[in-house]
DRENSETI-425340 format. One line per 2 residues: number of its first residue (from 0); for each residue x, y, z of N, C-alpha, C, CB. Coordinates in steps of 0.05 Angstrom, whole numbers, plus 32768, in hexadecimal, padded with zeros to 4 digits. Glycine has a CB too. Layout:
// DRENSETI-425340
NUM	X/Y/Z/X/Y/Z/X/Y/Z/X/Y/Z ~ ... .
// end
This chain:
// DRENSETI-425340
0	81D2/7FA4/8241/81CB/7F88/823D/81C8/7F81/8220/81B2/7F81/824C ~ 81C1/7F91/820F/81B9/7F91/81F5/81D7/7F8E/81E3/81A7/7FAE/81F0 .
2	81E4/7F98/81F2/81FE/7F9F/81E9/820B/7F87/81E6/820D/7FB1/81F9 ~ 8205/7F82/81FF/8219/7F66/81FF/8216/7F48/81F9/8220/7F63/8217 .
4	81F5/7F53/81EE/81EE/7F3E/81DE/81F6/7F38/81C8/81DA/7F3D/81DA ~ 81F9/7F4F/81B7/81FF/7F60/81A3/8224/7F50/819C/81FB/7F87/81B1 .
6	8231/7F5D/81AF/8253/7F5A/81A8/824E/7F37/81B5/8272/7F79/81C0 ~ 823E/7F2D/81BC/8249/7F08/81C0/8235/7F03/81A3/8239/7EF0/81E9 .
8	821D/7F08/8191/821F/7F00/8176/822E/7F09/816E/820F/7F01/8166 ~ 823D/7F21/8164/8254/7F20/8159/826A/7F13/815E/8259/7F31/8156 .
10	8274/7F13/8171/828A/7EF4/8176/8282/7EE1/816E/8290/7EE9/8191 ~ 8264/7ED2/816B/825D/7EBA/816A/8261/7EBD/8140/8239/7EB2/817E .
12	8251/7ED4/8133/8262/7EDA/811E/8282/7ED7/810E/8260/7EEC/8123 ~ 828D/7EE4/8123/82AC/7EE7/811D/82B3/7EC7/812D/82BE/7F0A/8131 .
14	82AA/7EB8/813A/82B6/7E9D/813F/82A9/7E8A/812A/82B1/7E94/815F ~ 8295/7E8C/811D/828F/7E7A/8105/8281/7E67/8116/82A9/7E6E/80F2 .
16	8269/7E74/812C/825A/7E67/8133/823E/7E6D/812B/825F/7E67/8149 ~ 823B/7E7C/811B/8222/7E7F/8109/8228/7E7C/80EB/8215/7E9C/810D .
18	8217/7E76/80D7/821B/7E60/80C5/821C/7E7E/80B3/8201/7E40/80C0 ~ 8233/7E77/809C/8234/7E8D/808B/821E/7E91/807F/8246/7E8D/8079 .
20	8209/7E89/8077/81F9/7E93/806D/81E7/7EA5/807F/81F0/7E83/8061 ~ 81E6/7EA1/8096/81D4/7EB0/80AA/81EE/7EC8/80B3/81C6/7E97/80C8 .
22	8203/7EBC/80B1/8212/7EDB/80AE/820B/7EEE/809C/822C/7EDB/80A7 ~ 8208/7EE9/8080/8202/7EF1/8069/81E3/7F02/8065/8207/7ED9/8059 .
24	81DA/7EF0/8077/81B5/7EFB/8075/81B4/7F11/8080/819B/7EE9/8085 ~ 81C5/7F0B/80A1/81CA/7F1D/80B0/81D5/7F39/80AF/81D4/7F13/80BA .
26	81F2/7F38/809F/81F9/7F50/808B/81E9/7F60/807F/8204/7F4A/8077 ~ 81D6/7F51/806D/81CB/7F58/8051/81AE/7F66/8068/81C4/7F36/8033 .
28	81A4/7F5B/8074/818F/7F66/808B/819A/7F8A/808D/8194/7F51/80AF ~ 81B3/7F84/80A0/81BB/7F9E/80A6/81C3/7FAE/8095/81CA/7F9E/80B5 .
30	81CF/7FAA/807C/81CA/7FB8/806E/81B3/7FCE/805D/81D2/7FAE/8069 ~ 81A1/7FB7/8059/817F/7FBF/8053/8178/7FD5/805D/8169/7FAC/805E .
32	817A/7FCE/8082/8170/7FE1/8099/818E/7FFB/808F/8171/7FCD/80C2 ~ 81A3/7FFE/808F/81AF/8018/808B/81AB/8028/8071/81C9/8013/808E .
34	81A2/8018/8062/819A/801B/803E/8176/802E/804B/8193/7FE9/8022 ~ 8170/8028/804D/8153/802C/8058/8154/8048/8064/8149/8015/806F .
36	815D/8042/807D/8168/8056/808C/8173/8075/8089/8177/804C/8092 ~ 818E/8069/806E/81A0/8083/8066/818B/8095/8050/81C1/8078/8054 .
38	817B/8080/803F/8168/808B/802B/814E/809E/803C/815A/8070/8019 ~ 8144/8092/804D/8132/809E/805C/813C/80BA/8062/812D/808E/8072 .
40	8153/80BF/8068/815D/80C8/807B/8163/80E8/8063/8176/80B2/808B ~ 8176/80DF/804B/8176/80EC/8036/815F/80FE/8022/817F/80DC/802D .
42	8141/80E8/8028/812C/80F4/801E/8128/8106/802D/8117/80E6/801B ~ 8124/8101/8048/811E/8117/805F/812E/813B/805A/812E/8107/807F .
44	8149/812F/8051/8156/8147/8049/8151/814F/8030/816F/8147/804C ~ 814B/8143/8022/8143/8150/8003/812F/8157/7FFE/8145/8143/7FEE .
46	811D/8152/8012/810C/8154/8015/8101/8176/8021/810A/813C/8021 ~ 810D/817C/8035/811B/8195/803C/811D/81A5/802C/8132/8194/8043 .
48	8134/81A3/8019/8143/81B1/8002/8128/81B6/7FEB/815F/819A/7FF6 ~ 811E/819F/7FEA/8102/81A5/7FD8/80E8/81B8/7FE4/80F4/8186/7FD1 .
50	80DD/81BB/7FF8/80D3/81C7/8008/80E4/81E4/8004/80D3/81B8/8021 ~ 80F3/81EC/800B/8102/8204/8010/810A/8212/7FFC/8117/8200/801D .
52	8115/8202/7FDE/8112/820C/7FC3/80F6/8217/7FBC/8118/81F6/7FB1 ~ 80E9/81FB/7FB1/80C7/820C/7FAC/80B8/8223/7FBE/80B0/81F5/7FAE .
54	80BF/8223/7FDD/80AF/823D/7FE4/80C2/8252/7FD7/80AB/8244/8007 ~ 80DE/8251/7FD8/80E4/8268/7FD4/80DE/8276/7FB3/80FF/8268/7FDE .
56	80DE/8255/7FA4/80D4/8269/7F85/80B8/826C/7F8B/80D7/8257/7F5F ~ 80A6/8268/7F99/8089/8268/7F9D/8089/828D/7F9E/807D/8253/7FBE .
58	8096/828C/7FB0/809C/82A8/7FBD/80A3/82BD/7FA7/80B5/82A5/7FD2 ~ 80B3/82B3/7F93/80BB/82C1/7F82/80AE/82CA/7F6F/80CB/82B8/7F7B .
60	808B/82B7/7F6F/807C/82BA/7F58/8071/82A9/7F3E/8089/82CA/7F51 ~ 808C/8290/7F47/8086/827D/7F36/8070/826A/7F37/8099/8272/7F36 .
62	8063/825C/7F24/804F/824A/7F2A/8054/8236/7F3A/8045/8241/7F15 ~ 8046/821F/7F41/8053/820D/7F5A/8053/81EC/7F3E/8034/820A/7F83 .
64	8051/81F2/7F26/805A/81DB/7F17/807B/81DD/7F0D/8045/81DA/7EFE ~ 8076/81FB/7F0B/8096/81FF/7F02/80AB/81FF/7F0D/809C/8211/7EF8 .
66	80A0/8212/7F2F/80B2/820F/7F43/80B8/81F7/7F4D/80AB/821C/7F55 ~ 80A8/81E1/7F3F/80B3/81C8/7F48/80C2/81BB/7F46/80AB/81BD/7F47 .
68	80C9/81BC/7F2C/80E8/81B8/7F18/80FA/81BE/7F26/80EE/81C8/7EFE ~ 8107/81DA/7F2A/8122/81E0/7F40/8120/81D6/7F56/8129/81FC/7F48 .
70	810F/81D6/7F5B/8106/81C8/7F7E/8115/81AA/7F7B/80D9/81C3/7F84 ~ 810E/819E/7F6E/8110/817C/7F6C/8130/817E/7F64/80F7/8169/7F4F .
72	813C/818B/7F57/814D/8187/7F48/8167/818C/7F5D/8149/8198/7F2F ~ 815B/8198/7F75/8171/81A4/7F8C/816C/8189/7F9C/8169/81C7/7F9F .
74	8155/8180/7F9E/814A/8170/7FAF/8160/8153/7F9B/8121/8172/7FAE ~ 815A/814F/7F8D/8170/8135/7F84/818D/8137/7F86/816E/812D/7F66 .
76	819A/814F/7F80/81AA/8154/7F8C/81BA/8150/7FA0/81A6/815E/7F8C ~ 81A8/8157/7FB6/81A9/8157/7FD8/81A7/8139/7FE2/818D/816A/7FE8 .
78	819C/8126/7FD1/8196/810F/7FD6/81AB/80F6/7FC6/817A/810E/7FCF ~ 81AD/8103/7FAF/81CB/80F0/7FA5/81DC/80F8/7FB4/81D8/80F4/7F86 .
80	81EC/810D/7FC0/81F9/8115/7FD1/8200/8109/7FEB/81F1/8127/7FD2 ~ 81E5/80FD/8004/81E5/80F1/800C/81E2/80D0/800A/81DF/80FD/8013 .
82	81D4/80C9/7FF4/81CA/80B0/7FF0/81EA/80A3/7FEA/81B1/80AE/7FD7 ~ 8200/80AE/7FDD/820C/80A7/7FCE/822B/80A5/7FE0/8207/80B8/7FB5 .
84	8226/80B6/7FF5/823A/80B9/800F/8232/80AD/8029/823E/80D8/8016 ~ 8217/80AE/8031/8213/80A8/804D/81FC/808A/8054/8206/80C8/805A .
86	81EA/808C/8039/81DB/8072/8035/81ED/8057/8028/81C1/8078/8021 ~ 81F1/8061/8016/8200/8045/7FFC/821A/803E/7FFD/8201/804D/7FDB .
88	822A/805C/800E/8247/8055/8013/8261/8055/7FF5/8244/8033/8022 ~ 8254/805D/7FE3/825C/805D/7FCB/8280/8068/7FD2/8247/8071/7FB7 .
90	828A/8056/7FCA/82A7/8052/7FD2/82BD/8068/7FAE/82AE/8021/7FD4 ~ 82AD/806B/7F9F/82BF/8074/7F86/82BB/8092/7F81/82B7/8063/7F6A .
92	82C8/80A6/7F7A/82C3/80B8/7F71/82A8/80C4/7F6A/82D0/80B6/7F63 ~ 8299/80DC/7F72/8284/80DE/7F64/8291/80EB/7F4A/826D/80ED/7F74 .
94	827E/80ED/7F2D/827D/80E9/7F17/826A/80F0/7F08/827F/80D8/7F16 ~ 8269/8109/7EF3/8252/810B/7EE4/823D/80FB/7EDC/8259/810F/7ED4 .
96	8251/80E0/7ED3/8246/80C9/7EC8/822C/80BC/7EDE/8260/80B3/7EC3 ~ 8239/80BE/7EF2/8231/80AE/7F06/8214/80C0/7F16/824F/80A9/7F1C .
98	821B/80D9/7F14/8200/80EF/7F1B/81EF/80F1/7F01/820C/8113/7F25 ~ 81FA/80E5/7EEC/81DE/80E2/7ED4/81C8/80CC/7ED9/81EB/80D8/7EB4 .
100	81E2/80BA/7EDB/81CF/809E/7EDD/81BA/809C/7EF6/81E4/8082/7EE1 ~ 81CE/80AA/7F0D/81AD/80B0/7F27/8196/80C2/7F21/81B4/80C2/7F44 .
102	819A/80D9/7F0F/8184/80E9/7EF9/8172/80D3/7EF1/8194/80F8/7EDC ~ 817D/80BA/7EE0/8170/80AB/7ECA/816B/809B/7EDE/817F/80A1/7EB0 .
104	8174/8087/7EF2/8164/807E/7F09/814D/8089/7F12/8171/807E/7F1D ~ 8152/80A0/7F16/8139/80B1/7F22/8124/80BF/7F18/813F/80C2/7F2D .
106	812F/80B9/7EFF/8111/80B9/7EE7/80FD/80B4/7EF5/810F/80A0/7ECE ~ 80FB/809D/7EF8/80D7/8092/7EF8/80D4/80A2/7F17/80CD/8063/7EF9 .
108	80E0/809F/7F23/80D7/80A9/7F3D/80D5/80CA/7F41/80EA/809E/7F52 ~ 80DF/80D6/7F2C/80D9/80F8/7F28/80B7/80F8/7F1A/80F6/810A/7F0A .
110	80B2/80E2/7F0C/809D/80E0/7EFB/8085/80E1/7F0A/809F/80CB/7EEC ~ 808E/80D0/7F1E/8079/80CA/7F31/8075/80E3/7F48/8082/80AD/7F41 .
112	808B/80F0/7F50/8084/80F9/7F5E/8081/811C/7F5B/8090/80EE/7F6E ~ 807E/8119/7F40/807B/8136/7F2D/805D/8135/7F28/808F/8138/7F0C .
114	8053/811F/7F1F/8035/8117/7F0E/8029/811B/7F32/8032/80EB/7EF6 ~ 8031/8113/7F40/8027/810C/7F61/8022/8125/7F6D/803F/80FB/7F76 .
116	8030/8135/7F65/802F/8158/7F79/8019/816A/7F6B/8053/816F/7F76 ~ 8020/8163/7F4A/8008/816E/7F37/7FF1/8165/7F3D/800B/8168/7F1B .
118	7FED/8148/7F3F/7FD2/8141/7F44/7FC4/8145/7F74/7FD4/8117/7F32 ~ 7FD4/814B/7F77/7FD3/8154/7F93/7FC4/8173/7F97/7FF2/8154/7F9D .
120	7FD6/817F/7F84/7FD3/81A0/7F75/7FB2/819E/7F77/7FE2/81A5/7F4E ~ 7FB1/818D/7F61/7F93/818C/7F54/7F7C/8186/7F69/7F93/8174/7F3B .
122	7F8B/816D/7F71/7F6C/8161/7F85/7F66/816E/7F9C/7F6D/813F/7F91 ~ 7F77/817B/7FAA/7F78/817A/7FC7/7F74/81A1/7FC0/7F9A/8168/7FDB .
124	7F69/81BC/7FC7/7F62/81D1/7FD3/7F79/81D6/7FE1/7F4B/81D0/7FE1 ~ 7F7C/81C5/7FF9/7F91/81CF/800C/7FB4/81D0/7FFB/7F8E/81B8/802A .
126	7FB8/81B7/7FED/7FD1/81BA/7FDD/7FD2/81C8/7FCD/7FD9/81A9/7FD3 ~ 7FC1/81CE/7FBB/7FC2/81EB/7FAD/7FC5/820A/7FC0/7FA3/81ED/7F9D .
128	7FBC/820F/7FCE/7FBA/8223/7FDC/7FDD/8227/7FE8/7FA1/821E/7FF3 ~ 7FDD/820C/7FF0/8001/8201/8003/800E/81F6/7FF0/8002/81E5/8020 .
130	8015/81F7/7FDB/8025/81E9/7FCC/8036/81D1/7FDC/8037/81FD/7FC0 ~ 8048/81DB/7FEC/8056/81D0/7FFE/804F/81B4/800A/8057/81E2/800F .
132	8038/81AD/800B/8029/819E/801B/8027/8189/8001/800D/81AD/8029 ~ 8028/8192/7FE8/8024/817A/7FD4/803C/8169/7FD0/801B/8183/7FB9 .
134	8055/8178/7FD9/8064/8161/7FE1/8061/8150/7FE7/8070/8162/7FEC ~ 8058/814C/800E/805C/8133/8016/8051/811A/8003/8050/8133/802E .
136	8035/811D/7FF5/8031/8107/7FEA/8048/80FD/7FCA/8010/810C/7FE4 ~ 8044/8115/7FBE/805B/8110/7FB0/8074/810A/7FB4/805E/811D/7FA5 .
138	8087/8108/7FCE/80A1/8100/7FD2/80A0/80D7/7FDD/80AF/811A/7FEC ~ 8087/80D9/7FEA/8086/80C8/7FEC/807F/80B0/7FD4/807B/80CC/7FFE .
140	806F/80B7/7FC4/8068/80A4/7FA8/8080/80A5/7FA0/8052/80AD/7F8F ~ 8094/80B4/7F98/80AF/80B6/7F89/80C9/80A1/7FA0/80B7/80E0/7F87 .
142	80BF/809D/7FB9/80D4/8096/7FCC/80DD/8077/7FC3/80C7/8099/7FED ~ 80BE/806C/7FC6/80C8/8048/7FBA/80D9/804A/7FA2/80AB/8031/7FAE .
144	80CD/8058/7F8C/80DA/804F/7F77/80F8/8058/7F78/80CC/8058/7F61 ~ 8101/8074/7F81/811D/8075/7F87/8129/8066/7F96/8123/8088/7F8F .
146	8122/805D/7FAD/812D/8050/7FC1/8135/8034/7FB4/8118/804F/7FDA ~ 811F/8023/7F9F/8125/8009/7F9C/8142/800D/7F7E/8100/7FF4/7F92 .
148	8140/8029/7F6F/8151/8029/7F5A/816F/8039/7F67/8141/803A/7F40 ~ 816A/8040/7F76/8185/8043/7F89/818F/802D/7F8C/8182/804E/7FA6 .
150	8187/801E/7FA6/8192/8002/7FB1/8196/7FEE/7F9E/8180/7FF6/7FC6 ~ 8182/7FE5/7F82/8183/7FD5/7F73/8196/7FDE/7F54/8167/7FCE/7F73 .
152	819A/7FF9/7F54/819F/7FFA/7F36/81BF/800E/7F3A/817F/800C/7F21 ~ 81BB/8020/7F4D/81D0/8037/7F52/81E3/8028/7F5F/81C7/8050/7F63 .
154	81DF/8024/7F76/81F0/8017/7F91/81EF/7FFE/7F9D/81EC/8023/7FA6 ~ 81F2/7FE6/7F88/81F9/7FCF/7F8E/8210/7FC4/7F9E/81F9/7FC9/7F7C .
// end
């Protein structure tokens, strides 16, 4: 039933019985929601990749400030990778140029969510003990700010 609600607005769409601008809102809506979506979806995996790096240098001996660095750095990686194929749809070649400028996008949001794991480290017993665990708060402080310099500055 949903469906067929579904394919008669889009006919009413494709017949130019909804006013272009509410086509347009409408677009720009669904887009938002797949922009949202593919990023969410990408953190989740880089998220992964960051988790699975740092235990394993944890493991190795390293401190959990330093091991944090390779960790993140696989973790952006894993996330321009998808953000740039399966969220944003980026239609051109990828490009040195183009994997710098998501680096320099992702400035402030490494900042945040580097200063965020350190100070997690610090406050919380259990995140020191679990390193691992100081993620979640740190990926999430770092998420807005990537998410809005993705959609607004990377992948217009």
């Amino acid at each position: 039933m949903i469906e067929a609600g579904r394919a008669a607005h889009i006919d009413a769409i494709r017949n130019r019985e909804v006013p272009v601008s509410e086509r347009s809102r409408q677009t720009a809506a669904g887009e938002r929601r797949r922009h949202l979506g593919g990023f969410a979806l990408a953190g989740l995996a880089g998220f992964g990749v960051d988790a699975g790096v740092l235990s394993a240098l944890l493991g190795l001996g390293l401190s959990p400030g330093l091991a944090r660095v390779p960790s993140f750095v696989a973790a952006v990686l894993t996330t321009w990778a998808i953000n740039r194929t399966l969220t944003f749809r980026t239609s051109t070649r990828a490009s040195l140029g183009e994997f710098l400028r998501y680096i320099l996008a992702m400035g402030l949001g490494l900042a945040i969510n580097y200063a965020t794991f350190l100070l997690a480290l610090r406050l919380s017993e259990t995140a020191a003990a679990q390193p691992v665990l100081a993620l979640v708060p740190a990926t999430a402080a770092g998420m807005v700010v990537n998410f809005l310099s993705s959609r607004h500055i990377l992948h217009r």
